[in-house]
PDB file of N, CA, C and O in Angstrom:
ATOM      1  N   UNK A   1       2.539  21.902  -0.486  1.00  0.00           N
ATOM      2  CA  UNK A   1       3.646  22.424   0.285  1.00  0.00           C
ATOM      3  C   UNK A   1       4.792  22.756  -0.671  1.00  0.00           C
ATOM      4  O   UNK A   1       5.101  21.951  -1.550  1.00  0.00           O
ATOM      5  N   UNK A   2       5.467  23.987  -0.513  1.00  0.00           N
ATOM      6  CA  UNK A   2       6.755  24.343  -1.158  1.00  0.00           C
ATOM      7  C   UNK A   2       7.727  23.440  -1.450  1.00  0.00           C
ATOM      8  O   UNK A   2       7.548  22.332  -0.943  1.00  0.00           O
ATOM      9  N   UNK A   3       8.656  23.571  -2.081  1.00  0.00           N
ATOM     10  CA  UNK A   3       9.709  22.636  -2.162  1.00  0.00           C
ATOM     11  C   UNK A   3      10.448  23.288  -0.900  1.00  0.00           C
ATOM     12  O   UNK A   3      10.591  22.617   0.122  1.00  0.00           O
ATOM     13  N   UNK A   4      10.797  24.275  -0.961  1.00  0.00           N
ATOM     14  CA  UNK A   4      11.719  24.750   0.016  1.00  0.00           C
ATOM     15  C   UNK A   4      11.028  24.828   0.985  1.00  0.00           C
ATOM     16  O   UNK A   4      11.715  25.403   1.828  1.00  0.00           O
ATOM     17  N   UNK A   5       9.677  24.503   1.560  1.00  0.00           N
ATOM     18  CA  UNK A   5       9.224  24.081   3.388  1.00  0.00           C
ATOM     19  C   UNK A   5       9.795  22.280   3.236  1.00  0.00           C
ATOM     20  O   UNK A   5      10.692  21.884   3.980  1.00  0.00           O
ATOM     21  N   UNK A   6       9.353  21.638   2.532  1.00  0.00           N
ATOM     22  CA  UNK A   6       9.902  20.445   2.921  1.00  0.00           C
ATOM     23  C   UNK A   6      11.454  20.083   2.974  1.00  0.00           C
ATOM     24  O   UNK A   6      11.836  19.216   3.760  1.00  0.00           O
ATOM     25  N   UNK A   7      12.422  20.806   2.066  1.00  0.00           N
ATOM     26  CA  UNK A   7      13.665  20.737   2.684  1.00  0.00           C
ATOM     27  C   UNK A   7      13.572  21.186   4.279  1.00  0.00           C
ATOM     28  O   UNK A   7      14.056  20.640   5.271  1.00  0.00           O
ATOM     29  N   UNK A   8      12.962  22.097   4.182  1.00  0.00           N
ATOM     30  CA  UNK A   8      13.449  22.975   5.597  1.00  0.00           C
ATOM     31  C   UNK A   8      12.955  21.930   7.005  1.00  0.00           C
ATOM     32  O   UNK A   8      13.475  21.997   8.119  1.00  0.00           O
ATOM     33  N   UNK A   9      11.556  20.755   6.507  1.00  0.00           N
ATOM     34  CA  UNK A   9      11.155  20.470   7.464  1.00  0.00           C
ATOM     35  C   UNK A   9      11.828  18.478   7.910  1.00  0.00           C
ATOM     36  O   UNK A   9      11.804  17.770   8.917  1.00  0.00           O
ATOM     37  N   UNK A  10      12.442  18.289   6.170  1.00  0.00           N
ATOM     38  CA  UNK A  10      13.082  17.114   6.536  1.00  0.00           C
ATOM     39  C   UNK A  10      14.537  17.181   6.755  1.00  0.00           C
ATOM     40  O   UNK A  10      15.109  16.092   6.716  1.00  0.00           O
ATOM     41  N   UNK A  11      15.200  18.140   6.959  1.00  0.00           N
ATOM     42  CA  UNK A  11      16.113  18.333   7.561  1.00  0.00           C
ATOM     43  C   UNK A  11      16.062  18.452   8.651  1.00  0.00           C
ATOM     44  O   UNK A  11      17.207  18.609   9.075  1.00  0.00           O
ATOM     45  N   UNK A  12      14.840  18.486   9.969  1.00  0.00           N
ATOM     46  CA  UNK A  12      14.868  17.862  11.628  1.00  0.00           C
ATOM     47  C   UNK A  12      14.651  16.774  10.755  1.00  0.00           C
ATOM     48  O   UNK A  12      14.657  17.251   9.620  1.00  0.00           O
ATOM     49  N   UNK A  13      14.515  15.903  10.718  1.00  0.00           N
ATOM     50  CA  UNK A  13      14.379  14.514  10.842  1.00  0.00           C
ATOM     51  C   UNK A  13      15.358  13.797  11.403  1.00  0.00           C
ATOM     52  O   UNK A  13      16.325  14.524  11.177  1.00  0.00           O
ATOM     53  N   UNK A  14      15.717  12.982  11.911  1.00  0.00           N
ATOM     54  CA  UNK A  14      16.357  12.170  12.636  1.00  0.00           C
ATOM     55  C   UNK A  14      17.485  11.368  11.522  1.00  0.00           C
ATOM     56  O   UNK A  14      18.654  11.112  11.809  1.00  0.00           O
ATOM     57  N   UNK A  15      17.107  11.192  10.777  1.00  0.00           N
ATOM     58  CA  UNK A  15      17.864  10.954   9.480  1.00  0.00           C
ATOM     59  C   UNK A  15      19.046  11.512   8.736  1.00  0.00           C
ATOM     60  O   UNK A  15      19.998  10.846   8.329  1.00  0.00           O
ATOM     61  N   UNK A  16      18.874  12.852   8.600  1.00  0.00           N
ATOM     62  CA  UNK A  16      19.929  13.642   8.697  1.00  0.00           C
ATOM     63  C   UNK A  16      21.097  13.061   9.819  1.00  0.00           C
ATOM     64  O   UNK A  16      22.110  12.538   9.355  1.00  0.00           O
ATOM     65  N   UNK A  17      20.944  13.157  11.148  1.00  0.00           N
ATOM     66  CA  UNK A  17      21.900  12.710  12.216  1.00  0.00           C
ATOM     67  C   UNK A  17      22.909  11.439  11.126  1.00  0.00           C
ATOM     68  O   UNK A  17      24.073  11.220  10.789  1.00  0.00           O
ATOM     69  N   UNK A  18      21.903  11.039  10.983  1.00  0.00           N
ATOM     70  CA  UNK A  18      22.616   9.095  10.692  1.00  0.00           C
ATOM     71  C   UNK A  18      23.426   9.257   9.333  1.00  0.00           C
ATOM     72  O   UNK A  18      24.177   8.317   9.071  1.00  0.00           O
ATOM     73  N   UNK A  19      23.385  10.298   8.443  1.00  0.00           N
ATOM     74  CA  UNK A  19      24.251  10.292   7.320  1.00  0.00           C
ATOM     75  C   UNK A  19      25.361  10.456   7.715  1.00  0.00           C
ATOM     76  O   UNK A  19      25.632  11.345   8.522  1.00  0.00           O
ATOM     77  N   UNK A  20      26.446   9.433   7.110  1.00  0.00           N
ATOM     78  CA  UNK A  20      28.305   9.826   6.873  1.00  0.00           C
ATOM     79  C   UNK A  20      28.461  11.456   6.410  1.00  0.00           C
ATOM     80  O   UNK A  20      28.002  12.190   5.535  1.00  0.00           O
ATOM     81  N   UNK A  21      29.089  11.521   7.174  1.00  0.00           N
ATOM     82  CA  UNK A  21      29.889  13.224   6.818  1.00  0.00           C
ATOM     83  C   UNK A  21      30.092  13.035   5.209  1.00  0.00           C
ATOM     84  O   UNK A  21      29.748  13.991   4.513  1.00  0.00           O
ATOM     85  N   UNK A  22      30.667  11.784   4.510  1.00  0.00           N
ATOM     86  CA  UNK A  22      30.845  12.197   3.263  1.00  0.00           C
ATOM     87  C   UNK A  22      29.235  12.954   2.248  1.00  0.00           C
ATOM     88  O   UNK A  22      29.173  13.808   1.363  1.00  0.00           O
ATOM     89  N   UNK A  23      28.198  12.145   2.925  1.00  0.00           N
ATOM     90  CA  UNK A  23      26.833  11.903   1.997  1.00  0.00           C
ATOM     91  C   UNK A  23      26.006  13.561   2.437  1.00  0.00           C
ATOM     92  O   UNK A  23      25.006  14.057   1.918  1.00  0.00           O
ATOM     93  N   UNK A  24      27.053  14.218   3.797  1.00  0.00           N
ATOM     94  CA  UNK A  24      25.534  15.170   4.292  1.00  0.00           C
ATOM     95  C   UNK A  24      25.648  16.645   3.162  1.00  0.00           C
ATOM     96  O   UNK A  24      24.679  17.389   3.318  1.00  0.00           O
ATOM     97  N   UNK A  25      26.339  16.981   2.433  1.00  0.00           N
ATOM     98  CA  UNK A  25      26.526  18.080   1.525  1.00  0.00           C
ATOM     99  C   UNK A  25      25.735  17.704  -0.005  1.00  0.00           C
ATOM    100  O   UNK A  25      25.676  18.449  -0.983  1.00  0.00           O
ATOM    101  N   UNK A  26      25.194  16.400   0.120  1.00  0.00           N
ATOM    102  CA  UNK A  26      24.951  15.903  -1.495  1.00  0.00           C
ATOM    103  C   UNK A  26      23.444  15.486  -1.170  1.00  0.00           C
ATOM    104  O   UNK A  26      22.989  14.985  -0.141  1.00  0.00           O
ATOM    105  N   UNK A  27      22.704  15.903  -2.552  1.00  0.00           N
ATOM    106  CA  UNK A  27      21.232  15.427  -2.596  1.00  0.00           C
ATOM    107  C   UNK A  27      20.273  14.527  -1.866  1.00  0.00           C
ATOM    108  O   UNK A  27      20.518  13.359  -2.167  1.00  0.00           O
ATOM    109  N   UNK A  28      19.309  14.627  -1.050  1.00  0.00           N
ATOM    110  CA  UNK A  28      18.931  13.348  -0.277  1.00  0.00           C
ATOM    111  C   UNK A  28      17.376  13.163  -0.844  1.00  0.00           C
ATOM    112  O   UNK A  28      16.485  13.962  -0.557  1.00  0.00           O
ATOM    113  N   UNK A  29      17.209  12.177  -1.556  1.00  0.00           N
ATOM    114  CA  UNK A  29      15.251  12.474  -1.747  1.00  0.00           C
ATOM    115  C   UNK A  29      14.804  11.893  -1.064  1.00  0.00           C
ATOM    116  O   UNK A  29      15.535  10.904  -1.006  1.00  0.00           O
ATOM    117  N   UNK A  30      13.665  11.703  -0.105  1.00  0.00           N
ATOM    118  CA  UNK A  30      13.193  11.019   0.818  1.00  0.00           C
ATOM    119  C   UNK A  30      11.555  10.355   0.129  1.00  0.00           C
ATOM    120  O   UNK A  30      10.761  11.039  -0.517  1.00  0.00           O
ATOM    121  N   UNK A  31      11.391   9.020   0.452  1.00  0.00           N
ATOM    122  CA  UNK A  31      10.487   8.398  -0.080  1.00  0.00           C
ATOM    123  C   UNK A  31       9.836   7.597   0.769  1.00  0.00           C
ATOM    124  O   UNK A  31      10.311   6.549   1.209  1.00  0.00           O
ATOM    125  N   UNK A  32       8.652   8.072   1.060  1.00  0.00           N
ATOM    126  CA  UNK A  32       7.338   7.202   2.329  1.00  0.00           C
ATOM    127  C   UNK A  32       6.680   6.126   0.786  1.00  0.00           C
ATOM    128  O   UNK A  32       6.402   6.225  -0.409  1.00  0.00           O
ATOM    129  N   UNK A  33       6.739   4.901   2.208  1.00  0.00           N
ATOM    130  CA  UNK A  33       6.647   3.584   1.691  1.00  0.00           C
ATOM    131  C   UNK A  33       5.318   3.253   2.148  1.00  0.00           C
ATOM    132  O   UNK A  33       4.848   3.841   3.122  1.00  0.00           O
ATOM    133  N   UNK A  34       4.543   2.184   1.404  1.00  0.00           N
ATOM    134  CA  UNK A  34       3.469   1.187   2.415  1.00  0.00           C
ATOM    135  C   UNK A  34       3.292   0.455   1.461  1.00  0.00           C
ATOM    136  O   UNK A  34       3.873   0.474   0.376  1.00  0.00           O
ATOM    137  N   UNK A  35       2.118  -0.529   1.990  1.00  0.00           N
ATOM    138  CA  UNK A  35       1.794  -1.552   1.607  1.00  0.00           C
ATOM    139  C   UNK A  35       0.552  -2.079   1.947  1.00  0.00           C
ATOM    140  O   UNK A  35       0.266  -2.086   3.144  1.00  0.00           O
ATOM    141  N   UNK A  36      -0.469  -2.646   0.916  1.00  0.00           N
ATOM    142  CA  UNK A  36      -1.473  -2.832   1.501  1.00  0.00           C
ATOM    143  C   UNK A  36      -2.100  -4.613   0.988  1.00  0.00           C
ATOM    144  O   UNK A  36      -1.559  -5.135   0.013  1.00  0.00           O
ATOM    145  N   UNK A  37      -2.904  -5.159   1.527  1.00  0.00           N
ATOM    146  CA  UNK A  37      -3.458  -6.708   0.765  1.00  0.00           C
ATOM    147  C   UNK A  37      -4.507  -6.275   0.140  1.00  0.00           C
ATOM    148  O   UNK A  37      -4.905  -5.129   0.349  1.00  0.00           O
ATOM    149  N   UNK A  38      -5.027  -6.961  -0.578  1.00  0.00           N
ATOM    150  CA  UNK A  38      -6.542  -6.291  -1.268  1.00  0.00           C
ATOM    151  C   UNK A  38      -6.866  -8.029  -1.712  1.00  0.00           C
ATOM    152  O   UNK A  38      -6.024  -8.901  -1.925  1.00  0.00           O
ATOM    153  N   UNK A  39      -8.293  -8.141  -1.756  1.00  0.00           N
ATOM    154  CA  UNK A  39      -8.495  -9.510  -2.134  1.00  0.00           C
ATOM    155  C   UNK A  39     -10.272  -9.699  -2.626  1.00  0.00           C
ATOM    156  O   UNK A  39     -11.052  -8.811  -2.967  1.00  0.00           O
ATOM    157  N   UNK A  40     -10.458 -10.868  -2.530  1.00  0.00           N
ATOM    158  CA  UNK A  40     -12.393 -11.010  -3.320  1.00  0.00           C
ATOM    159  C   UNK A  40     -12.555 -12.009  -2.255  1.00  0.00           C
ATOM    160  O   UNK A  40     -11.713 -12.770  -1.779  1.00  0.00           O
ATOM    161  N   UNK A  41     -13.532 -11.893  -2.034  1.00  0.00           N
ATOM    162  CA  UNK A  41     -14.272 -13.211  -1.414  1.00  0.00           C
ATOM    163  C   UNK A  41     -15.725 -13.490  -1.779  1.00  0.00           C
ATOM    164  O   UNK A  41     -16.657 -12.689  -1.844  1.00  0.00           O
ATOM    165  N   UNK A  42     -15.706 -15.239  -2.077  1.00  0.00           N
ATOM    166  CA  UNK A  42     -17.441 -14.538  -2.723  1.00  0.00           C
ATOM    167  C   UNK A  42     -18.154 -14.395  -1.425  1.00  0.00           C
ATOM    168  O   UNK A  42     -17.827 -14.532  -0.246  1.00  0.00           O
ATOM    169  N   UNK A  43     -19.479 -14.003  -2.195  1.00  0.00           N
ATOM    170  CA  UNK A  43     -20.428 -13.742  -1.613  1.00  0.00           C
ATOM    171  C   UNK A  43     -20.952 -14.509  -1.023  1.00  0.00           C
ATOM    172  O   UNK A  43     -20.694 -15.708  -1.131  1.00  0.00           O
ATOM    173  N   UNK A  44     -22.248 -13.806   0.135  1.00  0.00           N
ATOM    174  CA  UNK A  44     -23.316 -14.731   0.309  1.00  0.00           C
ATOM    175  C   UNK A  44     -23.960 -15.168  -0.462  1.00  0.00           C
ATOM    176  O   UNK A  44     -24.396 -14.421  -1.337  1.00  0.00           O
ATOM    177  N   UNK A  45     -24.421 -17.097  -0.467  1.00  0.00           N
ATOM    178  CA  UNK A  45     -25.435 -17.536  -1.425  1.00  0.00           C
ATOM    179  C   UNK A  45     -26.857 -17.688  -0.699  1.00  0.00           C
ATOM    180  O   UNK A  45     -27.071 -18.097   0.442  1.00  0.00           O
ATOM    181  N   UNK A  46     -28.087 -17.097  -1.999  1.00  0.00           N
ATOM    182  CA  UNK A  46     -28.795 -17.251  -1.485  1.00  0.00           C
ATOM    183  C   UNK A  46     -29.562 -18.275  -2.703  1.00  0.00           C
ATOM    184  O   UNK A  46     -29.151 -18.433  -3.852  1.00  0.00           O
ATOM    185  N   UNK A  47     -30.989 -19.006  -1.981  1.00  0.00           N
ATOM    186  CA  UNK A  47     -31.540 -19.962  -2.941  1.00  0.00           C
ATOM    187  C   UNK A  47     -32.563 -19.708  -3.097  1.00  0.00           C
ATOM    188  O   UNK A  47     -32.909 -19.065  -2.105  1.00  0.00           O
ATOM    189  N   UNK A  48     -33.428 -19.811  -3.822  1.00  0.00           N
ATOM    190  CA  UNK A  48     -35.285 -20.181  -4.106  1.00  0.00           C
ATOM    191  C   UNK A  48     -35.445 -21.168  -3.165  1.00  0.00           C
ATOM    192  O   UNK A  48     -34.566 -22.025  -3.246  1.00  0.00           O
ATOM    193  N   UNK A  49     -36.296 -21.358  -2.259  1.00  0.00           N
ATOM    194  CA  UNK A  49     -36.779 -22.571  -1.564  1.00  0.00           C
ATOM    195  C   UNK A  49     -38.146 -22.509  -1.102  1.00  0.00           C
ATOM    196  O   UNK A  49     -38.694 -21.446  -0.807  1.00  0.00           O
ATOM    197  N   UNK A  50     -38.689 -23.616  -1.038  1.00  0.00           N
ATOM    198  CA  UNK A  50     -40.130 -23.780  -0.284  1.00  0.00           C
ATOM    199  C   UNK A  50     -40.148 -23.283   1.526  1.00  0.00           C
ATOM    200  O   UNK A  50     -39.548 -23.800   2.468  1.00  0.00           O
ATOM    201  N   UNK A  51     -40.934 -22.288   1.500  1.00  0.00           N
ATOM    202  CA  UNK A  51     -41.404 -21.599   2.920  1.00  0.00           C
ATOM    203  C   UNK A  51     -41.050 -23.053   3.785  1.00  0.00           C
ATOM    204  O   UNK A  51     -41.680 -24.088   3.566  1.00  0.00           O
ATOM    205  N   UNK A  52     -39.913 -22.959   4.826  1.00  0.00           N
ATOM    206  CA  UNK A  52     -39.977 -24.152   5.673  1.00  0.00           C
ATOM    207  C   UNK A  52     -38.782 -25.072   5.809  1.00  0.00           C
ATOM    208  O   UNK A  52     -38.472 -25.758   6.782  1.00  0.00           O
ATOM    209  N   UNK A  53     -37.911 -24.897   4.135  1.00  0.00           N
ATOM    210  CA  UNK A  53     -37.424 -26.424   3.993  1.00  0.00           C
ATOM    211  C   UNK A  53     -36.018 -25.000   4.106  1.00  0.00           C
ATOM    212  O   UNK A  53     -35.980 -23.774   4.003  1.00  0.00           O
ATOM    213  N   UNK A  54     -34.973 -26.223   4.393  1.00  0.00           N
ATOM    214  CA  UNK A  54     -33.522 -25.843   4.148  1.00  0.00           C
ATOM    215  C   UNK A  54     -32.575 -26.063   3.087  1.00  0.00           C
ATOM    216  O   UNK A  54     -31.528 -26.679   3.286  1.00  0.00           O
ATOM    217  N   UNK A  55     -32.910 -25.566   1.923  1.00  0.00           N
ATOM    218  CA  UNK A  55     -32.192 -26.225   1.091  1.00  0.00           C
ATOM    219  C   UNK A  55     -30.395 -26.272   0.727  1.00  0.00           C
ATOM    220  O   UNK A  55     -29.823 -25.213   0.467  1.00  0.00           O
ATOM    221  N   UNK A  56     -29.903 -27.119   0.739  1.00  0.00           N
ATOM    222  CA  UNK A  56     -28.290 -26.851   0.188  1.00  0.00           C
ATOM    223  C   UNK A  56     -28.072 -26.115  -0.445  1.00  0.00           C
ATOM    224  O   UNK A  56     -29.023 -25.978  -1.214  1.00  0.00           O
ATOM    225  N   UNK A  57     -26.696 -24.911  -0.810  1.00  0.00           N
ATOM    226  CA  UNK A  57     -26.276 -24.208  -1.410  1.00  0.00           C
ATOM    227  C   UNK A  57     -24.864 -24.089  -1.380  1.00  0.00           C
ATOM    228  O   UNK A  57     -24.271 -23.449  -0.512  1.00  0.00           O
ATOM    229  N   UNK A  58     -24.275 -24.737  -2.381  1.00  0.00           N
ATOM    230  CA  UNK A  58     -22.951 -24.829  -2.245  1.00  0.00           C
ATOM    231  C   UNK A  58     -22.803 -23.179  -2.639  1.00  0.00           C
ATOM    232  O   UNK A  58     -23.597 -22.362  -3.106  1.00  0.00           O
ATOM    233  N   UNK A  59     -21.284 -23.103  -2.186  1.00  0.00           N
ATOM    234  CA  UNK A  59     -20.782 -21.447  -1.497  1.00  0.00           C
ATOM    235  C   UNK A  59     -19.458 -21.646  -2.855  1.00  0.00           C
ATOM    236  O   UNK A  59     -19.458 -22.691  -3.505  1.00  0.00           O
ATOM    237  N   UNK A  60     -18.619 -20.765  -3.090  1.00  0.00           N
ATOM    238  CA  UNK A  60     -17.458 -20.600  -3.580  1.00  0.00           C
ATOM    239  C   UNK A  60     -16.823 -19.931  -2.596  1.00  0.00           C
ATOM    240  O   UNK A  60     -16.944 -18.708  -2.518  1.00  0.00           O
ATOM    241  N   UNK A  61     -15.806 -20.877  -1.415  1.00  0.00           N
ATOM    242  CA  UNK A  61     -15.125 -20.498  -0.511  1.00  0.00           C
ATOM    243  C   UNK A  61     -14.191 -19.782  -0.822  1.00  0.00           C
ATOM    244  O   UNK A  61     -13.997 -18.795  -0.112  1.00  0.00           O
ATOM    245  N   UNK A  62     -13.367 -20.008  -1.886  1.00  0.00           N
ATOM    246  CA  UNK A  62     -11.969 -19.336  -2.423  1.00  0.00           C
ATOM    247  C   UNK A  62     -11.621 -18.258  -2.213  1.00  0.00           C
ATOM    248  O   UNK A  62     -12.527 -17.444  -2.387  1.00  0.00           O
ATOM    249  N   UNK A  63     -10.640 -17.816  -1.888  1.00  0.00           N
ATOM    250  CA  UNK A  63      -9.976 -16.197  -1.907  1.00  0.00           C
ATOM    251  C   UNK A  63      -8.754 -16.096  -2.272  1.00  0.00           C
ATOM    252  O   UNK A  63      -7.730 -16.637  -1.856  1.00  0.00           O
ATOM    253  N   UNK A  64      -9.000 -15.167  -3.294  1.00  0.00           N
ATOM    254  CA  UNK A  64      -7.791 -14.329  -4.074  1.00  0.00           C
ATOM    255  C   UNK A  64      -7.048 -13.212  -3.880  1.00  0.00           C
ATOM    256  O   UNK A  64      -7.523 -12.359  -4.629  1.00  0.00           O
ATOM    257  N   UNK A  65      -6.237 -12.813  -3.340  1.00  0.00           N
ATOM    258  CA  UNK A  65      -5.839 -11.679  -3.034  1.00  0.00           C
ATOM    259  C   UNK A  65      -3.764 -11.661  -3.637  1.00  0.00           C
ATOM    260  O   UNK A  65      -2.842 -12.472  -3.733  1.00  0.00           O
ATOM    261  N   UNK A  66      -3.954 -10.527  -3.821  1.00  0.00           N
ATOM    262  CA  UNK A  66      -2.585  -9.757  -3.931  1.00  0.00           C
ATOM    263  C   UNK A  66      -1.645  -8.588  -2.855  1.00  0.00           C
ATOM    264  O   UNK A  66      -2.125  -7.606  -2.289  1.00  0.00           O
ATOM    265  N   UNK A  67      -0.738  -8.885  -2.823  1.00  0.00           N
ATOM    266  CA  UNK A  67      -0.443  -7.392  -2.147  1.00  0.00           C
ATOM    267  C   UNK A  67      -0.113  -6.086  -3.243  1.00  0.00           C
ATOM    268  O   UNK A  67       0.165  -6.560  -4.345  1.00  0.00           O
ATOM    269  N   UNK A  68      -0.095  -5.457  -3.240  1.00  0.00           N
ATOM    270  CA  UNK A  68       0.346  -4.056  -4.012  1.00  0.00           C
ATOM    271  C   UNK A  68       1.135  -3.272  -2.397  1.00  0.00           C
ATOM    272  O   UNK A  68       0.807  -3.201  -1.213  1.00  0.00           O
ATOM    273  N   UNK A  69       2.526  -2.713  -3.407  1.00  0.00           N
ATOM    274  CA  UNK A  69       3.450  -1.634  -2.495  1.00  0.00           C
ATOM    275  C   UNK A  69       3.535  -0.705  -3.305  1.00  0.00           C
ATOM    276  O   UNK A  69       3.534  -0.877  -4.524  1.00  0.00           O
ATOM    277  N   UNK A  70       3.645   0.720  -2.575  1.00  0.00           N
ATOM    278  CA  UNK A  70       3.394   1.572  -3.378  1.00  0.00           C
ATOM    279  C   UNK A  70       4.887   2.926  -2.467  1.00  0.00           C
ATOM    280  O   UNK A  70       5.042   3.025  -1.250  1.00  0.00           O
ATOM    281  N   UNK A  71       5.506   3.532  -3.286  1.00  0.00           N
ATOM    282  CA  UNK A  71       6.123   4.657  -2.765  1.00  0.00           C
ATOM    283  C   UNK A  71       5.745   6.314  -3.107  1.00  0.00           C
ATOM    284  O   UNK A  71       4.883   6.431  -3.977  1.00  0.00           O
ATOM    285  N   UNK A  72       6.142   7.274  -2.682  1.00  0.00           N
ATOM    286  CA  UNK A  72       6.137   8.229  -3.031  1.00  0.00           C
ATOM    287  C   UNK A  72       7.076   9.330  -2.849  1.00  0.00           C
ATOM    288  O   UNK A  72       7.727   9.116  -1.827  1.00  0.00           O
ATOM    289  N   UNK A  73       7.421  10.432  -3.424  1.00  0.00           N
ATOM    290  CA  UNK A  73       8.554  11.363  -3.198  1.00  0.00           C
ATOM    291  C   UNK A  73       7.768  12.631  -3.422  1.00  0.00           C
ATOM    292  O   UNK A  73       7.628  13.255  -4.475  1.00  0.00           O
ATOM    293  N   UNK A  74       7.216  12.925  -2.053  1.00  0.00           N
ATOM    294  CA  UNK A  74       6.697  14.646  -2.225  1.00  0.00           C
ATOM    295  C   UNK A  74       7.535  15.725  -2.906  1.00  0.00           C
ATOM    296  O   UNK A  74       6.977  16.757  -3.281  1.00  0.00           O
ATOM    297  N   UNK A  75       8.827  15.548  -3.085  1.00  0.00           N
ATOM    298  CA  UNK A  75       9.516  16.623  -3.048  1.00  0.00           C
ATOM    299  C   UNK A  75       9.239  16.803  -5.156  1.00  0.00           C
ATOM    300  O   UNK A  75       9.001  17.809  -5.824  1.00  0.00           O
ATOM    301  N   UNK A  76       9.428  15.274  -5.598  1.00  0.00           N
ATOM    302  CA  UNK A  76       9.427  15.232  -6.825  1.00  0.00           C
ATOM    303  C   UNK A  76       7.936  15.378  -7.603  1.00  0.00           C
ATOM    304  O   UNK A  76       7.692  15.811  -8.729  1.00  0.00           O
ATOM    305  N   UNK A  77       7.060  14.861  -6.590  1.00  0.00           N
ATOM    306  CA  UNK A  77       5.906  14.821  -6.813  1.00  0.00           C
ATOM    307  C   UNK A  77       5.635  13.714  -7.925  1.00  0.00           C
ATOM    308  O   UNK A  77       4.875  13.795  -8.890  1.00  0.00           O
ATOM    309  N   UNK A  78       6.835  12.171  -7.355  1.00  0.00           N
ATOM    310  CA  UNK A  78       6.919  11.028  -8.454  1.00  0.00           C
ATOM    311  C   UNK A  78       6.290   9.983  -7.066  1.00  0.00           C
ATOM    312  O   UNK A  78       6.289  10.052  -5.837  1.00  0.00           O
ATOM    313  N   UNK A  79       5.768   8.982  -8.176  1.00  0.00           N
ATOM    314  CA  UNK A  79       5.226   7.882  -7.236  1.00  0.00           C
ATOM    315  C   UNK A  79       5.430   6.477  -7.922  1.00  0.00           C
ATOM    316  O   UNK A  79       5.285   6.545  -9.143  1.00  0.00           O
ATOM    317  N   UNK A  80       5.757   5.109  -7.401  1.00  0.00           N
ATOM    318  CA  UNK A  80       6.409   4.121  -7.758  1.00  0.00           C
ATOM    319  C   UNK A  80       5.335   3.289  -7.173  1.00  0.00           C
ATOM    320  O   UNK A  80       5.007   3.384  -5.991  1.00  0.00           O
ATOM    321  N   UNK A  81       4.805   2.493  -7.994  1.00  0.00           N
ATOM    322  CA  UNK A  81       3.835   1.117  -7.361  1.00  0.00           C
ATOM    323  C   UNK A  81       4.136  -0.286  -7.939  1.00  0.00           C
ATOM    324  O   UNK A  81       4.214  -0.496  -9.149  1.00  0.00           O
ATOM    325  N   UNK A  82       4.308  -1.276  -6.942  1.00  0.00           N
ATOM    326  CA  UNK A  82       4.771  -2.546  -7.832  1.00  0.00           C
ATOM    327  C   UNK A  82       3.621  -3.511  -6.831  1.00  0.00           C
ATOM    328  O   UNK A  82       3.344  -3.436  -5.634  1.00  0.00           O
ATOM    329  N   UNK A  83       3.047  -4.564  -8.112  1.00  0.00           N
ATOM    330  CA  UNK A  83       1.812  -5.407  -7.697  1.00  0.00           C
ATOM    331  C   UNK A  83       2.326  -6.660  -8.353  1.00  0.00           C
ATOM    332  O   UNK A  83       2.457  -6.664  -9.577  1.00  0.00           O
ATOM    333  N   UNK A  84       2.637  -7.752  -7.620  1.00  0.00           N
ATOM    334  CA  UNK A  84       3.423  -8.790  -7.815  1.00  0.00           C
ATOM    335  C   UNK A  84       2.185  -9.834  -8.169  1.00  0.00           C
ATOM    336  O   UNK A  84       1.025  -9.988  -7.788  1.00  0.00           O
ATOM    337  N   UNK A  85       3.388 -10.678  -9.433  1.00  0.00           N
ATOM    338  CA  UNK A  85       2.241 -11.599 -10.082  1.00  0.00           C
ATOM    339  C   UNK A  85       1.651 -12.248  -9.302  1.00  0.00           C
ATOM    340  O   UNK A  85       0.422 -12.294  -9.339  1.00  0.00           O
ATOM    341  N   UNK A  86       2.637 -13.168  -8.056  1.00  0.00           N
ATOM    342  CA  UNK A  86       2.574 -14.155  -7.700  1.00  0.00           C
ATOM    343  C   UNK A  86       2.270 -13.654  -6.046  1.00  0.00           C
ATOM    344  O   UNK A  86       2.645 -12.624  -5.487  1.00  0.00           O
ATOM    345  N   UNK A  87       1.416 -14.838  -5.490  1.00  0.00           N
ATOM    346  CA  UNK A  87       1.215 -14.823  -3.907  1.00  0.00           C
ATOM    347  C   UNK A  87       1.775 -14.993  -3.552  1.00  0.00           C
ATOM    348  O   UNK A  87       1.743 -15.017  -2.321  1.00  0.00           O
TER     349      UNK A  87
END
């Protein structure tokens, strides 16, 4: 998309309305946000066993996961991602 269709099309936005008269004559970049979890879990365990018998199989229950947030600015065609050390 053009630079000049997306001015043209984020200017309806509702956003515009809400700017101070001082801010509506000066630059606005607009930036769509999200966020997503991402994580591991193990697997199914499976065992060697004799036709019949049930044998034990301890599992590795644990799960690890992070979030990652990520932004973007169509107009700049720049994108910002931050993935935090800590849970």
């Amino acid at each position: 998309m053009p630079k000049s269709s997306i001015l043209k099309t984020s200017a309806r936005l509702p956003v515009f309305g809400a700017l101070p008269e001082s801010a509506r004559d000066k630059p606005l970049e607009l930036w769509f946000q999200d966020e997503a979890r991402v994580g591991q879990q193990g697997t199914v365990t499976r065992v060697w066993a004799e036709r019949g018998t049930r044998p034990r199989a301890p599992r590795d229950t644990r799960y690890k996961w992070t979030y990652i947030f990520g932004a973007v600015c169509p107009e700049r065609g720049t994108t910002a991602a931050l993935v935090p050390p800590c849970q």
